[in-house]
C-alpha positions in Angstrom: -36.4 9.1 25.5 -34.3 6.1 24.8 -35.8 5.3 21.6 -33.7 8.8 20.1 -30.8 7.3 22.1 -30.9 4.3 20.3 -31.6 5.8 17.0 -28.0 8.2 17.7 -26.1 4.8 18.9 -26.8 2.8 15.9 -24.7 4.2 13.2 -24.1 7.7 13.8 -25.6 8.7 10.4 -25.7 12.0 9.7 -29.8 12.0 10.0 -29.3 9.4 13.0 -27.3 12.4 14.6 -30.0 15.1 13.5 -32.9 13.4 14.9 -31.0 12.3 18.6 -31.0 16.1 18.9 -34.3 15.6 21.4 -32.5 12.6 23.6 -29.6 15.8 24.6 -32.4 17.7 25.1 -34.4 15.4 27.0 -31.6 15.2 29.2 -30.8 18.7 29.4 -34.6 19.3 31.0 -35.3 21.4 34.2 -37.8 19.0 34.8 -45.4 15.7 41.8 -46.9 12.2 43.3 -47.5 11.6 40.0 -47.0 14.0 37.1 -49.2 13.2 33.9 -48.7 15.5 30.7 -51.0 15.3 27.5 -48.9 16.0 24.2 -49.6 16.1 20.3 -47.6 15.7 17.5 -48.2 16.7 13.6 -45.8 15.6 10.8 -45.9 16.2 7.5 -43.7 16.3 4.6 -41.8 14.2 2.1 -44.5 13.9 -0.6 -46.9 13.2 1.9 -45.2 9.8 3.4 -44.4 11.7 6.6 -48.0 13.0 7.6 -49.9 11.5 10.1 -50.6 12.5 13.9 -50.2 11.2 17.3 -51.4 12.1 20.3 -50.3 10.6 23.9 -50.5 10.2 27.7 -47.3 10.8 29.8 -47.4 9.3 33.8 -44.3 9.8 35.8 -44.5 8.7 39.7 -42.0 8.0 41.3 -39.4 5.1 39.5 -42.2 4.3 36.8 -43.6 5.9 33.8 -45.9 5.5 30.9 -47.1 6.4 28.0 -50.1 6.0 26.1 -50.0 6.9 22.3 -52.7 6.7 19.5 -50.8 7.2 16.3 -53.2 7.5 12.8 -51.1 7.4 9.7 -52.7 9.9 6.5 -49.6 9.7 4.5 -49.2 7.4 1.1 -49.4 3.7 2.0 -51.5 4.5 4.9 -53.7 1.0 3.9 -50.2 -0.8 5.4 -50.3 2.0 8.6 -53.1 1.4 10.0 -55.6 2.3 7.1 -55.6 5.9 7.6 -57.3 4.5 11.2 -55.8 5.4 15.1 -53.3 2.9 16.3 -52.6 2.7 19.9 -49.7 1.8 21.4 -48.4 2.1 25.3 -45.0 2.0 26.9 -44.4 1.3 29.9 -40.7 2.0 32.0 -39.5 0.5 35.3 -36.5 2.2 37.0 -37.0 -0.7 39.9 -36.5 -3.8 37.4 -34.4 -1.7 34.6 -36.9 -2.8 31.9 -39.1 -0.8 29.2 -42.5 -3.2 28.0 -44.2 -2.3 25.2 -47.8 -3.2 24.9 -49.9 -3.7 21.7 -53.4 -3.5 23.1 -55.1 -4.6 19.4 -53.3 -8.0 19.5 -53.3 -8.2 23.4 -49.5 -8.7 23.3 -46.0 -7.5 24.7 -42.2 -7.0 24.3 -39.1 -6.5 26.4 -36.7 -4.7 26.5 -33.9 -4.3 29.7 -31.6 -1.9 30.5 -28.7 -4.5 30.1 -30.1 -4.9 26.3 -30.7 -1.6 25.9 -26.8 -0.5 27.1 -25.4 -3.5 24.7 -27.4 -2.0 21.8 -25.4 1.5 22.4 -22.2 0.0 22.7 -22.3 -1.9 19.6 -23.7 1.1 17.4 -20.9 2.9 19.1 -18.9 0.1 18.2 -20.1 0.0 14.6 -20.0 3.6 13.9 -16.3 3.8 15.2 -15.5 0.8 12.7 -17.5 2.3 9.8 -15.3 5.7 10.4 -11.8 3.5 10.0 -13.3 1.5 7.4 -12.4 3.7 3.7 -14.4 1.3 1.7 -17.3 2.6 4.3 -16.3 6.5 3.4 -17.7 8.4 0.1 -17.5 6.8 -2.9 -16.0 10.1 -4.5 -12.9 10.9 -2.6 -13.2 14.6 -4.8 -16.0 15.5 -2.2 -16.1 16.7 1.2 -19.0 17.2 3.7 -18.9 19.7 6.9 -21.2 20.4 9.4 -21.8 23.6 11.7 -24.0 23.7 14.6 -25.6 26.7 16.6 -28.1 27.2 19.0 -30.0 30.7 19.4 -32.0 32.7 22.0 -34.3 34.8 19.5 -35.0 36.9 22.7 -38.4 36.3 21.7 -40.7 35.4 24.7 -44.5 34.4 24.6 -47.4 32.2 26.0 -47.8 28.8 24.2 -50.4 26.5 25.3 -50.6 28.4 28.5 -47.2 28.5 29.6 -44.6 31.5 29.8 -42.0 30.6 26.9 -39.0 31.4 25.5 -37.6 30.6 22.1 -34.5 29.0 21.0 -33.7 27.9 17.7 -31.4 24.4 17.1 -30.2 24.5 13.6 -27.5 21.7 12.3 -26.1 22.2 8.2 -24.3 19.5 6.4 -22.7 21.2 3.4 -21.1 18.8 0.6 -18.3 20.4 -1.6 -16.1 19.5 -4.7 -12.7 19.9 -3.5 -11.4 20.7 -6.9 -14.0 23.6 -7.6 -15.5 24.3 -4.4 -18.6 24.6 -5.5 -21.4 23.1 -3.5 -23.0 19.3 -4.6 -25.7 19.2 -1.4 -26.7 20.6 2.0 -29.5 19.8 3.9 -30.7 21.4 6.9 -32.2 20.5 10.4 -33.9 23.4 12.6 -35.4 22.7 15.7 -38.0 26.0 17.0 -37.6 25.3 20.6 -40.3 27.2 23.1 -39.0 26.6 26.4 -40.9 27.1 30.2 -39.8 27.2 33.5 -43.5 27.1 34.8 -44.4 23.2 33.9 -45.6 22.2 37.2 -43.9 19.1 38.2 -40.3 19.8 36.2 -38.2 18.8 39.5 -39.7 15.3 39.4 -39.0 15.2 35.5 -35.9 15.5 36.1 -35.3 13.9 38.8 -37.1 10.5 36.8 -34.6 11.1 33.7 -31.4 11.7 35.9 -32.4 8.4 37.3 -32.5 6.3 33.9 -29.9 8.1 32.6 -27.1 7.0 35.7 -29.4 3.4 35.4 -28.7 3.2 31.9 -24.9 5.2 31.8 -26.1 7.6 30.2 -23.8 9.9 30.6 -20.8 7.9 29.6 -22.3 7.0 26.6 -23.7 10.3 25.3 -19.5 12.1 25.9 -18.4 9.2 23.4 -21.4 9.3 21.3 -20.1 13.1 21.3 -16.5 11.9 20.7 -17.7 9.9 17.6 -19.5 12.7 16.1 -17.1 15.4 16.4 -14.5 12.7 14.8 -17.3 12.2 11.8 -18.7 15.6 11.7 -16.0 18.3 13.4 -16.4 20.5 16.4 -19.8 21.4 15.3 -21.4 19.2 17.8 -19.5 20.0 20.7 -20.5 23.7 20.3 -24.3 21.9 20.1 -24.0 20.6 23.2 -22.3 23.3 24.8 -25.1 26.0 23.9 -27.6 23.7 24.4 -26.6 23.7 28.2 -28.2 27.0 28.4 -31.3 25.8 27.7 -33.5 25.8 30.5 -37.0 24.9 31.0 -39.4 22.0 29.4 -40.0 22.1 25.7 -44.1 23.4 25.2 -43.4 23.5 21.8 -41.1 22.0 19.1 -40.8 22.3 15.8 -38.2 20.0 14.0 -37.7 21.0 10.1 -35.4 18.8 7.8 -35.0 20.5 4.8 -33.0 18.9 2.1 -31.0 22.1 0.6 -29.5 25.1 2.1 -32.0 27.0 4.5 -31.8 31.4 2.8 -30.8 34.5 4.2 -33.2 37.2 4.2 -31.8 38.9 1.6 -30.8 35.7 -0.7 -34.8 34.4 -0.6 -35.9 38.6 -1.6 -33.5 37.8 -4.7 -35.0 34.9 -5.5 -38.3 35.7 -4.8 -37.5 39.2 -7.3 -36.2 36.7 -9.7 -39.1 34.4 -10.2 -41.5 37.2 -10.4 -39.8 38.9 -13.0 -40.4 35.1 -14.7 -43.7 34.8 -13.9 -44.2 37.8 -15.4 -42.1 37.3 -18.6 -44.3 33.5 -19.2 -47.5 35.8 -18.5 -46.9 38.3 -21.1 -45.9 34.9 -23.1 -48.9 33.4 -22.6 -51.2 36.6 -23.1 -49.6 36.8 -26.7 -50.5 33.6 -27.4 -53.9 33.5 -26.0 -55.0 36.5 -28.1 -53.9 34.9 -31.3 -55.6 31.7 -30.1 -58.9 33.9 -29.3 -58.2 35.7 -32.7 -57.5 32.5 -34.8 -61.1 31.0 -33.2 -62.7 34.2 -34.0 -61.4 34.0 -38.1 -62.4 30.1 -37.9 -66.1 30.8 -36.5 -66.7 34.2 -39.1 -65.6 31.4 -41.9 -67.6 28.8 -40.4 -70.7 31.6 -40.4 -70.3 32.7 -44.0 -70.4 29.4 -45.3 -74.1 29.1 -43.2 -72.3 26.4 -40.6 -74.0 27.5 -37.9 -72.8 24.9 -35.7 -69.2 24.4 -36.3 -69.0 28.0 -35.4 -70.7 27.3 -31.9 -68.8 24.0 -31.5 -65.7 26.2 -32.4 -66.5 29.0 -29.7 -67.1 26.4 -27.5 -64.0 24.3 -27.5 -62.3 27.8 -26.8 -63.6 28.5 -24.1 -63.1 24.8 -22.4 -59.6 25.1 -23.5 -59.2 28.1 -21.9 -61.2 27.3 -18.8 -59.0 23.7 -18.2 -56.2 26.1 -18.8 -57.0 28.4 -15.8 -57.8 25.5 -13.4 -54.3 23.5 -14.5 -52.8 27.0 -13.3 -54.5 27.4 -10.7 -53.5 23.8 -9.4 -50.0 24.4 -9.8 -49.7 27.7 -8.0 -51.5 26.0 -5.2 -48.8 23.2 -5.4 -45.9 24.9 -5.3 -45.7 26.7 -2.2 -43.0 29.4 -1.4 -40.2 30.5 -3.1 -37.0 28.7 -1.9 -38.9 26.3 -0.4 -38.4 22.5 -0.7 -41.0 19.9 -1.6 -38.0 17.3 0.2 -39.0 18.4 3.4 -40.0 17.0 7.1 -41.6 18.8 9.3 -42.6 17.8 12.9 -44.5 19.7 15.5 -44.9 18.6 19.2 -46.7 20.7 22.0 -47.2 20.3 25.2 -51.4 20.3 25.9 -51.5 20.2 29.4 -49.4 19.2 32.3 -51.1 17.8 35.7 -49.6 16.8 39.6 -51.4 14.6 41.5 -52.2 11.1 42.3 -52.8 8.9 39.5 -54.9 6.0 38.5 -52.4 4.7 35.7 -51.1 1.2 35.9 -47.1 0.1 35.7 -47.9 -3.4 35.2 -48.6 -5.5 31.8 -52.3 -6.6 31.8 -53.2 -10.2 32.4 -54.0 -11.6 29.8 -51.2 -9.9 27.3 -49.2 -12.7 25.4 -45.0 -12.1 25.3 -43.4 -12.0 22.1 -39.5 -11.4 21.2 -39.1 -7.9 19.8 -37.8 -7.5 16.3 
């Protein structure tokens, strides 16, 4: 949880803001002895340097947790990730001595981190953020264009069972809309949409809770998040405080989440039918196109071959055939290619998407230990 709050402290960039949309929610969780969950997570996106998967172990007993996480990295430049090759990592947290440790069980090493580092850290990207906001050499570069963001949150009224547990969904969705003030015509949006499933019947929610309530009054949360939120709704309006307030109505544990960040505007109904008429009726006009040409490239190979024959060159009329029909066969498998490439109409290849669910939850005692190993070598963090 505190690695989204530090990612919303420092700066308060836009995508900083998006992405600390799971430490509110985090907070805002209805969370036995012990209570151990299994979770997996599948990203992919961004030409392919966003995919990768990671699965993890979540302990929680009593004023310690841990979590045990084997990340493997399939994305471009995986060689420098790992090697396309599981990476394991664990965290551990300590309520009692208001420190995090993080282990790296391949080099037998660990960090630390304490609360009183952790809380400075906050400050000063609250500090910084503030500072960029007065700063106008920190602002746009073009003064001619302005940037707006709305918030919702929605209860589809849709309910289901996801990975065993009675859900209901909510969608999260946060649009940052650029505009030329002279014109008003739109320069860029992007879009983030977060497909919540929430339960009420995760065994061991109370304790959850209770844990997170801790480290959040340890930590000062709560403080910190209202002028986090003051900061943003100076940046980026009122939009966030609606956020927050709707979010309040979310109860349950997330058993699913889907987090999309789609650079351009996300289309109604309606405007993606349009579109979707209005590239078929292209597709159709370069098919027609195409078919005209292909006849009078089949026609053409045809004349060339009967010439070939009458002048008894039997095999520059094969060879002729035959480099027809390569041509046309490389032409049907370059098509085919890029219809499988392009995906939907609307869609955008600039996209990120990130899918979490919950595998199983458990109560009971627990075996895990809260402790670095002996052994383990300290190093500073970077």
């Amino acid at each position: 949880m505190h690695r989204s709050l530090r990612a919303s402290a420092a700066g308060l960039s836009s995508r900083g803001l998006l992405l600390a949309v799971p430490a509110l929610l985090a907070l805002a969780v209805s969370a036995h002895a012990a209570v151990v969950m299994q979770e997996k997570t599948v990203s992919s996106g961004f030409g392919g340097f966003g995919n990768g998967t990671s699965e993890r172990t979540i302990v929680i007993a009593g004023d310690k947790s841990r979590t045990d996480e084997s990340s493997t990295y399939t994305g471009r430049f995986k060689t420098i990730a790992g090697g396309g090759k599981p990476k394991a990592s664990a965290e551990i947290t300590r309520l009692d001595r208001e420190l995090f440790w993080y282990l790296d069980p391949a080099k037998k090493q660990y960090s630390e981190l304490t609360f009183a580092q952790l809380r400075e850290q906050l400050a000063k990207g609250m500090a910084d953020a503030q500072a960029e906001m007065a700063n106008p050499d920190a602002r746009p570069s073009d003064p001619n264009v302005v940037t707006t963001f709305s918030a919702d949150v929605k209860r589809t009224g849709k309910k289901e069972t996801v990975n065993g547990f009675a859900a209901e969904e909510f969608l999260i969705t946060l649009t940052a809309t650029s505009k030329n003030k002279s014109d008003g015509k739109v320069v860029g949006t992007y879009t983030m949409t977060m497909d919540q499933w929430m339960s009420t019947a995760v065994p061991g929610q109370a304790e959850m809770q209770a844990y997170y309530r801790r480290m959040a009054d340890k930590l000062g949360m709560d403080p910190q998040l209202q002028r986090t939120a003051g900061a943003a709704m100076a940046m980026y309006g009122d939009g966030i405080k609606e956020l927050a307030a709707k979010m309040k109505d979310m109860k349950g544990y997330p058993v699913r989440s889907t987090l999309t960040i789609q650079m351009g505007a996300v289309l109604s109904p309606a405007e993606q039918a349009e579109l979707e008429k209005k590239k078929a009726a292209e597709q159709q006009t370069a098919a027609e196109e195409k078919k005209k040409k292909d006849e009078q490239k089949d026609a053409d190979a045809r004349e060339n071959a009967a010439g070939s024959l009458a002048q008894g060159n039997v095999s520059g009329a094969a060879s002729g055939f035959l480099a027809r029909r390569l041509a046309k066969a490389a032409e049907k498998k370059a098509a085919a290619s890029a219809q499988s490439s392009a995906g939907s109409p609307g869609s955008s290849s600039g996209g990120l998407t990130v899918v979490t669910d919950l595998v199983s939850v458990t109560t009971g005692e627990t075996t895990a230990s809260f402790d670095v190993p002996s052994g383990f070598k300290k190093v500073e963090r970077k």
